[in-house]
C-alpha positions as a Markdown table, in Angstrom:
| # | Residue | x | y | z |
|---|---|---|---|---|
| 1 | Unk | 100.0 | 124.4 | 90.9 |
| 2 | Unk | 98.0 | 121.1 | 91.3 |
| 3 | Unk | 101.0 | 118.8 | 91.9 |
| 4 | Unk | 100.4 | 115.0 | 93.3 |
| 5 | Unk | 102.1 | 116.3 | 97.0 |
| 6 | Unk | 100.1 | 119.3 | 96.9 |
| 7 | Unk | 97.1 | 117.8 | 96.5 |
| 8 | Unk | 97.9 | 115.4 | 99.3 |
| 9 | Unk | 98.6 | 118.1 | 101.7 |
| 10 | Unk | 95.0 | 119.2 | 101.3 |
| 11 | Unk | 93.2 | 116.0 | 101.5 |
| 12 | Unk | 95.4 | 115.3 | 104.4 |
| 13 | Unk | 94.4 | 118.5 | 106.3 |
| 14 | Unk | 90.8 | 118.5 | 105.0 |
| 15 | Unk | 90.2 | 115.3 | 106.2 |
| 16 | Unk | 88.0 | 116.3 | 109.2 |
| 17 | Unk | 86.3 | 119.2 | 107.8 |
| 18 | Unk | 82.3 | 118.7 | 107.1 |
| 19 | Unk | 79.5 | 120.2 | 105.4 |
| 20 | Unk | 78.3 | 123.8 | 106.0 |
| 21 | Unk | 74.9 | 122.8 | 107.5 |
| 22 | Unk | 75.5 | 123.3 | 110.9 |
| 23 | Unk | 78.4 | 124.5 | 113.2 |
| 24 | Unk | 81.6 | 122.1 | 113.3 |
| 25 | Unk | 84.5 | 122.3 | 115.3 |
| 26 | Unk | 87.0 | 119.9 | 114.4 |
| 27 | Unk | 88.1 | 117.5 | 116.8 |
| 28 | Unk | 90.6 | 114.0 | 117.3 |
| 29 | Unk | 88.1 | 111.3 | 116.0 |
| 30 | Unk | 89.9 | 108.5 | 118.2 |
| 31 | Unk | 89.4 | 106.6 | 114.7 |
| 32 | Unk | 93.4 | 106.8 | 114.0 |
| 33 | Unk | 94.7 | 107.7 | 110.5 |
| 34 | Unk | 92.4 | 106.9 | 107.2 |
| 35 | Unk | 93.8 | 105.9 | 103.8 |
| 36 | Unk | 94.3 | 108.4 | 101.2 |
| 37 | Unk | 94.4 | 107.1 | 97.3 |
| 38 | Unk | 95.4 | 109.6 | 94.3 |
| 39 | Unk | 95.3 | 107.6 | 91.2 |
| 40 | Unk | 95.0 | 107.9 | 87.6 |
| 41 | Unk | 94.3 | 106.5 | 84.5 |
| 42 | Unk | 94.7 | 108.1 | 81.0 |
| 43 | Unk | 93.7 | 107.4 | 77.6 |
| 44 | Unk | 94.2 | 109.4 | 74.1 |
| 45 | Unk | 97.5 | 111.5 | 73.3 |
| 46 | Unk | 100.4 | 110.6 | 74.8 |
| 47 | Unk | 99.1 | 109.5 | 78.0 |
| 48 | Unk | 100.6 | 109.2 | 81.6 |
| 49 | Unk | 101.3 | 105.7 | 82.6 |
| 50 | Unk | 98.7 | 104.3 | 85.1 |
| 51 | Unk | 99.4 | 105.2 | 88.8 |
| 52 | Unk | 98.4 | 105.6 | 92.7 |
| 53 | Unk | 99.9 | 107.2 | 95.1 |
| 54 | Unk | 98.7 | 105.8 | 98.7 |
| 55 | Unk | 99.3 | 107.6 | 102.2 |
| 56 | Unk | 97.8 | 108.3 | 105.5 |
| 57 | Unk | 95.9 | 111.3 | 106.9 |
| 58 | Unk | 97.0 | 113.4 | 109.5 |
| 59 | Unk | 94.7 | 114.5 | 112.9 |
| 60 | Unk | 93.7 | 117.7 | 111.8 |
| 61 | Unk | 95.3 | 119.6 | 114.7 |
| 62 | Unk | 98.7 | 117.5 | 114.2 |
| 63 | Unk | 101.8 | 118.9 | 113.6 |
| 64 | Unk | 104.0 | 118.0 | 110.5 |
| 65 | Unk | 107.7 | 117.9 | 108.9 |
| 66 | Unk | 108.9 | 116.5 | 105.6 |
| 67 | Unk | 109.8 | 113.7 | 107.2 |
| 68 | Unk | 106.3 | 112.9 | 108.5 |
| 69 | Unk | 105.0 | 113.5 | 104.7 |
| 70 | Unk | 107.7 | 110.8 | 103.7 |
| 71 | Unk | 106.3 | 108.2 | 107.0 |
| 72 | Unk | 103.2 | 109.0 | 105.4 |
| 73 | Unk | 103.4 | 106.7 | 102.5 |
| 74 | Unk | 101.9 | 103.4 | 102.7 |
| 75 | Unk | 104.5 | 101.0 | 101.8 |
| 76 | Unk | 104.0 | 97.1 | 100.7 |
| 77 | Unk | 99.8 | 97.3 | 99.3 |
| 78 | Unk | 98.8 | 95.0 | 96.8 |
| 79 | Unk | 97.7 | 97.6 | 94.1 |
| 80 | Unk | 95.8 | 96.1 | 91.6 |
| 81 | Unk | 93.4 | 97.5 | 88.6 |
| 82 | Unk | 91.1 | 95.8 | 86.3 |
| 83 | Unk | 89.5 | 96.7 | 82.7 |
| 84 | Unk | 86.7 | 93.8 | 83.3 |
| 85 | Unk | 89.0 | 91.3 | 80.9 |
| 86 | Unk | 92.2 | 91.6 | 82.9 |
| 87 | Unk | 93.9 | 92.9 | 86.0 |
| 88 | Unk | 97.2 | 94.4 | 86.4 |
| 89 | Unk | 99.0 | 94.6 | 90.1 |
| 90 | Unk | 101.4 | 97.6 | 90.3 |
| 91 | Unk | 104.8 | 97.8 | 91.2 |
| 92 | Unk | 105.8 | 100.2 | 94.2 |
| 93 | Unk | 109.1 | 102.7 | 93.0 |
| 94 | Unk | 109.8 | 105.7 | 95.1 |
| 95 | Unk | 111.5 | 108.6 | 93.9 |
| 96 | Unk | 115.4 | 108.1 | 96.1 |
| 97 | Unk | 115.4 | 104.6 | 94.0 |
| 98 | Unk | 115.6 | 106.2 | 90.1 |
| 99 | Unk | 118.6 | 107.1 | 88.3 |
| 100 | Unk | 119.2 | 111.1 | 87.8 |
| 101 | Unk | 118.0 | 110.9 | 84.2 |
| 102 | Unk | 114.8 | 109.0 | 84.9 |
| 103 | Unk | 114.5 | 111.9 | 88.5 |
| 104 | Unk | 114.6 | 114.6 | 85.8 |
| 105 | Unk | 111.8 | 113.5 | 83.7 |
| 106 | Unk | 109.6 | 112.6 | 86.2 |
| 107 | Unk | 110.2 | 115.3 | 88.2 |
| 108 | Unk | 109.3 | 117.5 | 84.9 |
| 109 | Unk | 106.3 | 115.8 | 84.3 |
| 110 | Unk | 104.8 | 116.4 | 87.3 |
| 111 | Unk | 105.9 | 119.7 | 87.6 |
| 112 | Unk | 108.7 | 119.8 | 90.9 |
| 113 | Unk | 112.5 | 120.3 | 91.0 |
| 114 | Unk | 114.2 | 117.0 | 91.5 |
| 115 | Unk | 117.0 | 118.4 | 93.1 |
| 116 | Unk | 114.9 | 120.4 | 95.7 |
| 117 | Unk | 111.9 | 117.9 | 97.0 |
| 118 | Unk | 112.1 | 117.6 | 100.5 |
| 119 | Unk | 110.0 | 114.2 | 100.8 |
| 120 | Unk | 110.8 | 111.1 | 99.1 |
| 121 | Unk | 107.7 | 110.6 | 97.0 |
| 122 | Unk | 106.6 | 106.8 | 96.5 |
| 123 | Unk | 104.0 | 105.5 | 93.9 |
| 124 | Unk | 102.4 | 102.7 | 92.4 |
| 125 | Unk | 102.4 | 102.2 | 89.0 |
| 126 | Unk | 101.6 | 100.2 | 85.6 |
| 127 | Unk | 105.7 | 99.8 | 84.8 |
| 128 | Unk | 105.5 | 97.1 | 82.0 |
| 129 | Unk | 102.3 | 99.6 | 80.4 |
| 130 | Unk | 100.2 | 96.6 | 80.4 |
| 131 | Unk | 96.6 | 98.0 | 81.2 |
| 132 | Unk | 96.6 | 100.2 | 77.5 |
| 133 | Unk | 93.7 | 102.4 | 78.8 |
| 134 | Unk | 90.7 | 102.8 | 76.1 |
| 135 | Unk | 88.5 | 105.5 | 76.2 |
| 136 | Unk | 84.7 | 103.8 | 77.2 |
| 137 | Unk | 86.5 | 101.6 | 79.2 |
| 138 | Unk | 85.9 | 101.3 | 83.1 |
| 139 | Unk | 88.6 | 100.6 | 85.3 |
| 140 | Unk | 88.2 | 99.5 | 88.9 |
| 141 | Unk | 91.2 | 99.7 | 91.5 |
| 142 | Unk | 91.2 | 97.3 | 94.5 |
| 143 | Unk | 94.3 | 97.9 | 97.0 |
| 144 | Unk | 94.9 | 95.8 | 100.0 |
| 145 | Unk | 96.9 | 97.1 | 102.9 |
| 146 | Unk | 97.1 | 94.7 | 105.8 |
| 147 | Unk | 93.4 | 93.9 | 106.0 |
| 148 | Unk | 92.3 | 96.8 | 104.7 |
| 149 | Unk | 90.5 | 96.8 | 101.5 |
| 150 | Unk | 90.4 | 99.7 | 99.3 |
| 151 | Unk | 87.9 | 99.9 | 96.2 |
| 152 | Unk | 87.8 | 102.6 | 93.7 |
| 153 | Unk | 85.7 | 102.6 | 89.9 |
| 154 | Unk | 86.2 | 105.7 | 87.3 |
| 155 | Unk | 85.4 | 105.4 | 83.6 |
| 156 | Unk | 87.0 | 107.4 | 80.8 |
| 157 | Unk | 84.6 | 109.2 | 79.0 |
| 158 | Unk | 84.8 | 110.5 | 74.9 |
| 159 | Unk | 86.9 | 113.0 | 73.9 |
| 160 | Unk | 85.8 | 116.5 | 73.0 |
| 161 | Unk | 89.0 | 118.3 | 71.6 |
| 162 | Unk | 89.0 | 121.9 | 70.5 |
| 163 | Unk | 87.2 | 123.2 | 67.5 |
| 164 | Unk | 90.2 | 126.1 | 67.4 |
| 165 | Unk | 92.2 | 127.8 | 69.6 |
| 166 | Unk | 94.1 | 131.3 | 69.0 |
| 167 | Unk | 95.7 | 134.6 | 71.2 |
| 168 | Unk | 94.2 | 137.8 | 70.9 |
| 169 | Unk | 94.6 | 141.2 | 72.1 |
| 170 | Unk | 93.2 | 141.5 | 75.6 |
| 171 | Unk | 90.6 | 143.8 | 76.7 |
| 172 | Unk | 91.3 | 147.8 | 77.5 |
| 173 | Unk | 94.4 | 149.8 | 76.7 |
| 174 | Unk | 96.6 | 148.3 | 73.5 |
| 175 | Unk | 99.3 | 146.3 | 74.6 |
| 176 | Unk | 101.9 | 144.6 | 72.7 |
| 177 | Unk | 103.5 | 142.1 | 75.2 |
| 178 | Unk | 100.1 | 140.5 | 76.7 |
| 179 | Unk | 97.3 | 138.0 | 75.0 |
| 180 | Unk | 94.5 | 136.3 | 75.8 |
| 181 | Unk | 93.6 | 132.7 | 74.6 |
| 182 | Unk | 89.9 | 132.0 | 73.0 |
| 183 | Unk | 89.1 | 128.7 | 72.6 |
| 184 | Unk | 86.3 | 127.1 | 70.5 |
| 185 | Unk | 84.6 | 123.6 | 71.4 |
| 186 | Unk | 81.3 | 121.6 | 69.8 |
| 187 | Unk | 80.1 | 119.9 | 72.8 |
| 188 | Unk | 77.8 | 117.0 | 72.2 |
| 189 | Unk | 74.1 | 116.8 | 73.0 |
| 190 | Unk | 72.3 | 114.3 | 74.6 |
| 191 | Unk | 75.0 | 113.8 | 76.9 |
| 192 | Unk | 76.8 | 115.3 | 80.3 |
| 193 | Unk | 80.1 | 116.4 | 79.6 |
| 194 | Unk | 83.3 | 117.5 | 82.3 |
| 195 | Unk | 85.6 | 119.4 | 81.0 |
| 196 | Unk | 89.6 | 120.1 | 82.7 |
| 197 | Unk | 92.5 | 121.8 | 81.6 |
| 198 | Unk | 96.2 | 122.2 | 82.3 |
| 199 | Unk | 98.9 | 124.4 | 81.2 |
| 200 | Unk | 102.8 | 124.2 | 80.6 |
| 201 | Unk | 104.8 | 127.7 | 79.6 |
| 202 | Unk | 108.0 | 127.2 | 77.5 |
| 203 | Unk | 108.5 | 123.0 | 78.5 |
| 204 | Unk | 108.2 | 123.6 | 82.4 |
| 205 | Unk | 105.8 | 121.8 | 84.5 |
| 206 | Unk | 102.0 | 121.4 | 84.4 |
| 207 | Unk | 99.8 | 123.8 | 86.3 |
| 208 | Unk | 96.4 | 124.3 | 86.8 |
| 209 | Unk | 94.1 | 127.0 | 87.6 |
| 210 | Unk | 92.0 | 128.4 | 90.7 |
| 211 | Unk | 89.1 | 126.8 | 88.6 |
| 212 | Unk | 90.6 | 124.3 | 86.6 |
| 213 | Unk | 86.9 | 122.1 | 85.8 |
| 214 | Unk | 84.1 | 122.9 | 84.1 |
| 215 | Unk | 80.7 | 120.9 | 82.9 |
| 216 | Unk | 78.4 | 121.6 | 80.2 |
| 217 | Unk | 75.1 | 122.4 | 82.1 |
| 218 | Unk | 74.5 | 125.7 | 79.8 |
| 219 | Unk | 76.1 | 124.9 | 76.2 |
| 220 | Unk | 75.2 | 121.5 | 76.3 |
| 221 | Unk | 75.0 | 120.6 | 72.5 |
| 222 | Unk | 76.1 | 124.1 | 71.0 |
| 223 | Unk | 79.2 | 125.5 | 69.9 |
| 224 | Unk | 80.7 | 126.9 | 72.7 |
| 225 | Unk | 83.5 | 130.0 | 72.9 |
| 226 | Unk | 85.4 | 130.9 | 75.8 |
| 227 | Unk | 88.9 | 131.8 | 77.4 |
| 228 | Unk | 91.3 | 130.0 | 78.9 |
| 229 | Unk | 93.1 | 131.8 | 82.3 |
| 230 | Unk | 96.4 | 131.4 | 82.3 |
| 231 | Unk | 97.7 | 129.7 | 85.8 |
| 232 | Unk | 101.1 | 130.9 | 85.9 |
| 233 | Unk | 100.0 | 134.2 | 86.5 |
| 234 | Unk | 98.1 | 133.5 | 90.2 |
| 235 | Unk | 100.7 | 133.5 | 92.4 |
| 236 | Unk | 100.9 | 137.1 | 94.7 |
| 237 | Unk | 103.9 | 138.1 | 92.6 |
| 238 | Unk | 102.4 | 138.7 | 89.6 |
| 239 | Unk | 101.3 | 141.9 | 88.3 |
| 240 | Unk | 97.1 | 142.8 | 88.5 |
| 241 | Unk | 97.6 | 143.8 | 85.2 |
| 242 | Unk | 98.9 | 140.1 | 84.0 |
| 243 | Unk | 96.2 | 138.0 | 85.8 |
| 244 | Unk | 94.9 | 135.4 | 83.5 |
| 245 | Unk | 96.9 | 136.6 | 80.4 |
| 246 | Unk | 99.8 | 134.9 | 78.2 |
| 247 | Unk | 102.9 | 136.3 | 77.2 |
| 248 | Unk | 103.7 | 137.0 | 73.9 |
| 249 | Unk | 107.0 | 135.0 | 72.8 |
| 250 | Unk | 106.2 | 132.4 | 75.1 |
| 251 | Unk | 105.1 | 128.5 | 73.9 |
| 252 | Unk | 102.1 | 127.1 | 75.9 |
| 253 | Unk | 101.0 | 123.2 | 76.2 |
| 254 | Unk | 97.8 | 122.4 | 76.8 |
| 255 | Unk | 96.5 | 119.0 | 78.4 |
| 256 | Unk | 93.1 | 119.2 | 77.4 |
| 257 | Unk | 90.5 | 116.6 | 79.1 |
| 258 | Unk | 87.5 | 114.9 | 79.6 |
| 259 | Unk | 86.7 | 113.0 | 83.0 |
| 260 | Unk | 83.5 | 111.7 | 84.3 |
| 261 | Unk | 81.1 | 112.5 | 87.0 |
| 262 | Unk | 83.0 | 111.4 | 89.6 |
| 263 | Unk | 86.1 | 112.6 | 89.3 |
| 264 | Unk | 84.7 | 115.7 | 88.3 |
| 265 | Unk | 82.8 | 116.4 | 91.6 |
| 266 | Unk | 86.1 | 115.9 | 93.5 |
| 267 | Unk | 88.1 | 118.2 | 91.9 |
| 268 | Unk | 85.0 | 120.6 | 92.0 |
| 269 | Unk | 84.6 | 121.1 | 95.7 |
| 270 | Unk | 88.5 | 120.6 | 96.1 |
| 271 | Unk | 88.9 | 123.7 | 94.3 |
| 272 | Unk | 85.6 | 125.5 | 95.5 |
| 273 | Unk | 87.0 | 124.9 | 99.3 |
| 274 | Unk | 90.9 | 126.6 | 98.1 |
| 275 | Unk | 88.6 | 129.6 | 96.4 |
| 276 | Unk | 86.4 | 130.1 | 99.6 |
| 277 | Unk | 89.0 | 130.4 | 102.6 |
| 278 | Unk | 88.7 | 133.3 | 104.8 |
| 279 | Unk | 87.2 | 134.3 | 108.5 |
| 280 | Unk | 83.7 | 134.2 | 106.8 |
| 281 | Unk | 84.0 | 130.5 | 104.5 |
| 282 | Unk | 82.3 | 127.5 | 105.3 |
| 283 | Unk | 83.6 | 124.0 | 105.8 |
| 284 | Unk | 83.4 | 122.4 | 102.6 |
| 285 | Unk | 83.3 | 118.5 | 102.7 |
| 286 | Unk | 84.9 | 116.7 | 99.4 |
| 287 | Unk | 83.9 | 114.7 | 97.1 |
| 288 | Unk | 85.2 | 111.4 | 96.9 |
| 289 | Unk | 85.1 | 108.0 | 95.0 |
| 290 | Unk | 87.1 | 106.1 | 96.9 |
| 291 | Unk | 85.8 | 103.6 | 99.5 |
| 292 | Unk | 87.1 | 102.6 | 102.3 |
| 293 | Unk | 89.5 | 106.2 | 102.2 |
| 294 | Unk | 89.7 | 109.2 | 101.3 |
| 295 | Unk | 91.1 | 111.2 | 97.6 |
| 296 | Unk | 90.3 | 110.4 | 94.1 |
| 297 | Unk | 90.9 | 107.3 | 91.4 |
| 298 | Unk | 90.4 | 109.2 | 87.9 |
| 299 | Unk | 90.3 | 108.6 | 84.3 |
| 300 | Unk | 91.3 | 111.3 | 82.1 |
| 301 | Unk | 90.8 | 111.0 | 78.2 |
| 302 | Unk | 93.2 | 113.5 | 76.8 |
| 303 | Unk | 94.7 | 115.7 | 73.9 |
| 304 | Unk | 97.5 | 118.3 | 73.8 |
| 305 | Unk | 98.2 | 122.0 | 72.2 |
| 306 | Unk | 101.4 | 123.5 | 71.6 |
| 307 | Unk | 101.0 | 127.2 | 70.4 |
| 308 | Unk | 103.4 | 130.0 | 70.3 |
| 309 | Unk | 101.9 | 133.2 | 71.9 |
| 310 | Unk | 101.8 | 135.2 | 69.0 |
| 311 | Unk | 98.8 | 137.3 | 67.1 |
């Protein structure tokens, strides 16, 4: 599950890893901690309000608690994020500061128990909703911390939502309990277009897949058919026979989205560099549009699907 803490745990210990062109060993830099930004900004259906969460890295040898995860957070930055007609600054709020009822929802939202997090997490974020994100539109984050400046750009790119979606019977013996989900999609030509998904079962948390991104390199202006995996079903526990598959009775959401360029390549090699661990893998260096840091400031244009597993 792609949750903002689990993501920072990789960036954090990723930080020093490098390209697979020649032998690395990773060592202390001597250059101290660098910033790490996750941000986002969403446009479409029922969108996610604006935010970034900021922190430092860790030496790549160092040892960590949850309490060096919580020291990690970069307190006191001016956040700020333009649209080219106005800027908004963003207000700080860590997670020990909300009521219960407002710990609940966000803590469903992004997919985490409230009563079991272990670090105190800390963001900053568009409150008042005053940015209303536009799809077309480019938005460009500046952060100060001390004397550090921070600089990001993403741009939300048009929305291509499913043509249809259904379950089906999946492959091999008959089975009663188990489905698959086909999805349809026209994707437009003339143009390059990234492609991400998540999924919620019955109202719990977002997750996303091994391989949760995909471009249109080889159906680029053609009607396009394919499946959706099914994340929940990843984990060691589950059953061989149940990998990828939905079950029938459940409800499903999707968060169906378009991203650019960018933000796609991030979450590309991010994931390339989970799927290719091993004795044999290579160093895999990430992606990133942040400058003067490390991580990823996205846009996301975005539509949802609610289905009942059912054929």
């Amino acid at each position: 599950m792609r949750t903002p803490f689990t993501i920072l745990i990789l960036l954090m210990t990723l930080v020093l890893f490098q390209a697979c062109e020649q032998e690395y060993i990773p060592v202390n830099s001597g250059e101290g901690p660098k910033y790490v930004v996750e941000g986002y900004v969403e446009a479409g259906q029922n969108p996610f309000a604006p935010y970034v969460i900021l922190t430092s890295s860790f030496d790549f040898y160092g040892s960590f608690t949850p309490d060096d995860f919580t020291a990690a957070y970069v307190h006191d930055a001016d956040v700020r994020v333009s649209d080219g007609s106005k800027e908004i600054l963003f207000t700080e709020i860590c997670f020990s500061e909300l009521d219960s009822s407002i710990r609940e929802e966000v803590a469903a939202r992004f997919g985490f128990n409230a009563d079991s997090l272990a670090v105190d997490i800390c963001v900053y974020v568009d409150v008042l909703n005053q940015l209303q994100p536009q799809i077309g539109k480019t938005y460009n984050l500046t952060i100060h911390a001390g004397e550090d400046v921070i600089t990001a750009s993403t741009t939300i790119p048009p929305h291509v939502p499913f043509d249809s979606l259904h379950f089906a019977p999946p492959p091999g013996e008959p089975n009663d309990t188990l489905a698959q989900l086909e999805c349809s999609i026209s994707d437009p030509a003339g143009q390059r277009d990234f492609y991400r998904y998540f999924m919620a079962t019955n109202d719990g948390g977002f997750e996303t897949s091994f391989s949760s991104v995909f471009e249109d390199l080889f159906f680029d202006g053609k009607s396009f058919d394919f499946s959706l995996f099914n994340p929940a079903t990843q984990d060691g526990d589950s059953d061989p026979d149940e990998f990828g598959l939905y079950f029938v009775g459940d409800t499903i959401t999707i968060k169906w989205c378009n991203l650019d360029e960018d933000h796609f390549n991030f979450w590309n090699t991010l994931e390339y560099s989970n799927n290719n661990q091993g004795p044999f893998s290579s160093y895999t260096r990430l992606d990133s549009n942040i400058n003067g840091g490390l991580g990823i400031w996205g846009g996301y244009s975005v539509s949802y699907y609610k289905q009942v597993v059912e054929y």
